[in-house]
C-alpha positions as a printed Julia matrix, in Angstrom:
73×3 Matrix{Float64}:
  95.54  109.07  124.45
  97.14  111.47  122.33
 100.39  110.0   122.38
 100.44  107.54  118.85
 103.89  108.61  118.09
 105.12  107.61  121.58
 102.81  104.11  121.27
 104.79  103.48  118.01
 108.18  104.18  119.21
 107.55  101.34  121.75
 105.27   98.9   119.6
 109.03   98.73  117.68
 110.95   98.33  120.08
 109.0    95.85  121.63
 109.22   93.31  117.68
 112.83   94.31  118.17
 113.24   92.53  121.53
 110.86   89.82  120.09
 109.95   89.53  116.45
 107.35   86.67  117.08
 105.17   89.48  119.01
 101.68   89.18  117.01
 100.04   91.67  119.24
 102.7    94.24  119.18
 102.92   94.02  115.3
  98.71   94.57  115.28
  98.62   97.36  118.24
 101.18   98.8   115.8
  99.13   98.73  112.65
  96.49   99.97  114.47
  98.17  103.03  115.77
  99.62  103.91  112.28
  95.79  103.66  111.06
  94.87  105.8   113.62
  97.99  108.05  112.19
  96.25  107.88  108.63
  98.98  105.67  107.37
  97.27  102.81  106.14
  99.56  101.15  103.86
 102.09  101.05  106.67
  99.27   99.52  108.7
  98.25   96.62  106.55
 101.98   95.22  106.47
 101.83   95.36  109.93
  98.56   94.2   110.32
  99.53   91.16  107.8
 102.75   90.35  109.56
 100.62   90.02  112.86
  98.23   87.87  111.26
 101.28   85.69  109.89
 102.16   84.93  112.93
  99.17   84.63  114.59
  96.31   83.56  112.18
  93.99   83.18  115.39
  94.37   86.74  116.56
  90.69   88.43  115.08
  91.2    92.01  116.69
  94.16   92.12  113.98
  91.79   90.43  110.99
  89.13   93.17  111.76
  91.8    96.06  111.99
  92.94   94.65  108.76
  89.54   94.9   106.64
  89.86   98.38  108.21
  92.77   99.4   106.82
  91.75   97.98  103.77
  88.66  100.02  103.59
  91.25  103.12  104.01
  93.16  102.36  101.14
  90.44  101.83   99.0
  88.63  104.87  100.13
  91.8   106.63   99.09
  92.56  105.6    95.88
């Protein structure tokens, strides 16, 4: 708690080590959400979800980010 910037650091590292890492690439779009950086979050999310099409926490934290963007622009 508290510590997104920290989670982030390591959510990076960790698709450095391993690039195939759906759930690293969607706890990473979900911390850059939480961040307010939603068009960061949906490539994330998206590249999760290309990986893993299966993986519905990322799907739902997708529409979310979604939502974001829209309810910036």
């Amino acid at each position: 708690r508290g510590r997104i910037a920290d989670a982030i650091v390591h959510y990076r590292q960790a698709i450095a080590l391993n690039p195939d890492f759906a759930l690293a690439y969607a706890n990473l779009g979900d911390a850059l959400l939480i961040q307010g950086k939603s068009d960061e979050a949906v490539v994330q999310l998206q590249k999760a979800l290309e990986i893993d099409p299966h993986l519905n926490a990322a799907r739902q934290s997708l529409d979310n980010a979604l939502n974001a963007q829209q309810r910036r622009n």
